[in-house]
C-alpha positions in Angstrom: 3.0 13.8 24.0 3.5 14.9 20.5 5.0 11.3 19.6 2.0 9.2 21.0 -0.1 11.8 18.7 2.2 10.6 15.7 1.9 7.2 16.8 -1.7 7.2 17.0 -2.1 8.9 13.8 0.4 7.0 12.0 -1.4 4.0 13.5 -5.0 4.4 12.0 -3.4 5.6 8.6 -1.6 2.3 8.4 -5.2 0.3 9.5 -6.7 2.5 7.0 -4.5 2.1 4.1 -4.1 -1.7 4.9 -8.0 -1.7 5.0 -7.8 0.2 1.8 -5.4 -2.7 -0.4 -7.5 -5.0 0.8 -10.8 -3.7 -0.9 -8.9 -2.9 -4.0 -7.5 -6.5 -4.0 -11.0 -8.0 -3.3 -12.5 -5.9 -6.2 -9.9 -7.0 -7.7 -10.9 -10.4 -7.8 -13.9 -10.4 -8.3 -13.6 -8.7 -11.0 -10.6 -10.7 -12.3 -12.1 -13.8 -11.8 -15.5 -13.3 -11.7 -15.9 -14.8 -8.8 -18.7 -14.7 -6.0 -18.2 -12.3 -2.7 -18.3 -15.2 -0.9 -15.5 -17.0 -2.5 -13.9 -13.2 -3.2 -12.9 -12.6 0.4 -11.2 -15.6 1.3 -9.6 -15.7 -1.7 -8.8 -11.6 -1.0 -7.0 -12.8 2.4 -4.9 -15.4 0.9 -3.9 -13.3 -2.0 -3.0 -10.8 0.7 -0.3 -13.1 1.6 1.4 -13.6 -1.3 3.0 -10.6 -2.5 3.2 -10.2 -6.1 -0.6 -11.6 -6.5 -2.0 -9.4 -3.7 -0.3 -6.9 -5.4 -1.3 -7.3 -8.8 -5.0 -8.2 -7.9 -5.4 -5.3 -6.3 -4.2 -3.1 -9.1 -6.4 -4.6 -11.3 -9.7 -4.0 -8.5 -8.2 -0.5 -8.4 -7.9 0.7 -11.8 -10.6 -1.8 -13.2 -13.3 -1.3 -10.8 -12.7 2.0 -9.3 -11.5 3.4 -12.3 -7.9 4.6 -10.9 -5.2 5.6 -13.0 -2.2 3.0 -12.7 0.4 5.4 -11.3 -2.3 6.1 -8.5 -3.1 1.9 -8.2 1.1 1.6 -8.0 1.2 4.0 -5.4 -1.1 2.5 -3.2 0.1 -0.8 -2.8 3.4 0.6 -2.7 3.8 3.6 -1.4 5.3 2.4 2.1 8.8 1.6 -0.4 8.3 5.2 -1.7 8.3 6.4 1.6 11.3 4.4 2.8 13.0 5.8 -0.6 12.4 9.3 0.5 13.6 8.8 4.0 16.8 7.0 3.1 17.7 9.9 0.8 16.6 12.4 3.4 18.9 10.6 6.2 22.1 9.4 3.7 22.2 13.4 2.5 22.3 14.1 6.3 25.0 12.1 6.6 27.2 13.6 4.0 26.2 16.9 5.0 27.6 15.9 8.3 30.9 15.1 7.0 31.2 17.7 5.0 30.8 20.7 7.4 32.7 18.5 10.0 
């Protein structure tokens, strides 16, 4: 029960973040560029698929048009690596703690 919750949850935050990158990175864009909405959003979906330029185009819609500050622009088009960080520490400190006490 209290997994499918977490599931669910975890579900729409991903949608919502996802959702979230792209905007920035379509702002981003047409802001960069100067480019038409029109041309902005396939050129947002493309970009979306190519790392680095996804990346950095939605920084740059983040902090440029929204007015972000670029620790808060970094974390949001990378905070999934933070949170892998985070958990491998968690788990590997488990692990010795394990062996220690064992």
């Amino acid at each position: 029960m209290l997994s499918s919750l977490f599931f669910r949850v975890g579900s729409w935050i991903y949608v919502g973040m996802g959702l979230l990158q792209f905007l920035a990175t379509l702002h981003g864009i047409q802001h960069w560029w100067g480019l038409h909405w029109l041309i902005s959003i396939p050129a947002a979906f493309i970009a979306a698929y190519i790392p680095l330029l996804g990346s950095i185009a939605g920084m740059v819609g983040a902090t440029g048009v929204w007015g972000w500050s670029w620790p808060a622009a970094i974390l949001l088009f990378f905070w999934p690596y933070a949170l892998y960080l985070v958990l491998l520490v968690l788990l590997v400190g488990s692990d010795l703690l394990n062996k220690s006490t064992a």
